[in-house]
N, C-alpha and C positions, 0 to 999 in steps of 0.2 A: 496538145494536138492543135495543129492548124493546117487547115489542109481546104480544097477547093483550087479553084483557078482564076483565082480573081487577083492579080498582078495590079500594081497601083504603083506610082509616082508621089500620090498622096497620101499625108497617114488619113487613117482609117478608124474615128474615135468608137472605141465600145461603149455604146449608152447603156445604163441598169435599167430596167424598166419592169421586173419582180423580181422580189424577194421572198427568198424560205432560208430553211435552214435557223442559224445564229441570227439573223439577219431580222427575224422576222417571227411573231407568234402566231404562226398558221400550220399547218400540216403538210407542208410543202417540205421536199427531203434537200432538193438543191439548192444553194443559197443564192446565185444571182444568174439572172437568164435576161440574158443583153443584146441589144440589136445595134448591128454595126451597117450605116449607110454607105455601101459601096458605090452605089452609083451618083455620088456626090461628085459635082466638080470643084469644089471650097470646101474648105471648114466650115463658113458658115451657110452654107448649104446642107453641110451636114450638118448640122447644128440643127437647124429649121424643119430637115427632116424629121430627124429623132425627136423632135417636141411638137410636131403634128403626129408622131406614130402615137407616142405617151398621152397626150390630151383623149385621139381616137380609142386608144386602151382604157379609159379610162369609160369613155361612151359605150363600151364593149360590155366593162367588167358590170356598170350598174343597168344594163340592158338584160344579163345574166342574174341578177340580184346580187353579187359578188360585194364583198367589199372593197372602199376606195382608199383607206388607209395604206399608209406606205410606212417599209422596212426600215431599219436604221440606215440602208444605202440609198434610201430618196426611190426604191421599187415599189410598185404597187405590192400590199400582202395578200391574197383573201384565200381563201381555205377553199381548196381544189380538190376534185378528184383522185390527181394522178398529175405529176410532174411533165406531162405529155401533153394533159389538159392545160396546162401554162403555155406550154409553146403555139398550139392550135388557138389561142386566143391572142396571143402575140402574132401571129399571124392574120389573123383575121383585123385586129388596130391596123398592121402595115396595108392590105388591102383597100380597109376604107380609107386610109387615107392619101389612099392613090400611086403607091409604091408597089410594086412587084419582089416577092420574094424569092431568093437567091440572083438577082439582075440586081435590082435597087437596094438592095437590104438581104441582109446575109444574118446568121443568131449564133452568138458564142453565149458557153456557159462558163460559169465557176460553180462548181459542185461542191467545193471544199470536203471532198470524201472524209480527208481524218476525220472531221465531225461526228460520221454516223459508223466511222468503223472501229468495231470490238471484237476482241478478242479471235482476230484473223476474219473476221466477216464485216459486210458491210451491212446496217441495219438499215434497209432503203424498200420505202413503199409497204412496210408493214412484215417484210422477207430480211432472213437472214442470207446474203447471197455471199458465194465466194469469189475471190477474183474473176476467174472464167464466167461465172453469171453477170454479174458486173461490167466487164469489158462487154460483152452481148451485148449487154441496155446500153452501150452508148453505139455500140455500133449500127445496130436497130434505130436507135436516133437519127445520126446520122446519115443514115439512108434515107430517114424516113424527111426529115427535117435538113433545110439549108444551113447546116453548123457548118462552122470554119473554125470554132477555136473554141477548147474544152483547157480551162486551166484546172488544174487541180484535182484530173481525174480519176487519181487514186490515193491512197492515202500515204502520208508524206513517207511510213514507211514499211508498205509493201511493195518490195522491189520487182517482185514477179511479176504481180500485177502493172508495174509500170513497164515493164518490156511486154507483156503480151500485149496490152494497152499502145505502146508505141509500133510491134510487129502490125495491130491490125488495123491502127489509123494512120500511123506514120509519125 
């Protein structure tokens, strides 16, 4: 999925900035939750962006008591709530440091679903969910949150779930 209205000329680097999942020994279900500087005018603007969100993320997470260990993708890990709680904290970094989310700063995920999905369900947030539950949670996200770009939203092989997954994000 990528979806949103943000047209560019420029590419558009996705920074990692948590990790769960493989990625990461925390309780987090998705394995990378990335923030992409749209309102850059360069790359190294975006660059600069993305490493003042992460430093601010960082002032965030041990402001929370959080840990500041990072994933084998160079993400922050620390043991959340709720994979929902990662983005509102990813959000709150882009704010202090002075960006605007979905304007300046857009969030893609990689969930790497195969990961948590068995035996035709996904094992996510402590629920066994089935596709239609599953496609919901990201759409719920989505709304809720400035995603533009979800790789790996379902598992590499449920097919259904990748067409309903495509019918409701695109």
């Amino acid at each position: 999925y990528i979806g949103g209205t943000h047209a560019r000329t420029l590419p558009v680097p996705m920074m990692n900035v948590v990790n769960g999942g493989q990625h990461a020994d925390n309780n987090v279900d998705i394995q990378e939750f990335m923030i992409m500087p749209l309102g850059a005018a360069s790359f190294s603007k975006a660059l600069q962006m993305g490493s003042e969100i992460f430093h601010n993320l960082k002032g965030v997470l041990r402001s929370k008591g959080l840990a500041t260990s990072v994933g084998d993708e160079g993400g922050f890990a620390p043991d959340l709530q709720s994979n929902a709680e990662a983005l509102d904290i990813i959000l709150q970094a882009v704010e202090q440091a002075g960006y605007k989310a979905g304007e300046d700063v857009a969030l893609a995920l990689d969930p790497a679903s195969s990961e948590y999905y068995r035996e035709g369900h996904y094992q996510f947030e402590g629920k066994a969910l089935d596709a239609d539950a599953m496609v919901e949670y990201f759409v719920q996200l989505v709304d809720r949150y400035p995603i533009i770009s979800i790789e790996d939203g379902m598992a590499e092989d449920d097919w259904d779930g990748w067409k309903k997954l495509t019918d409701r994000l695109g």
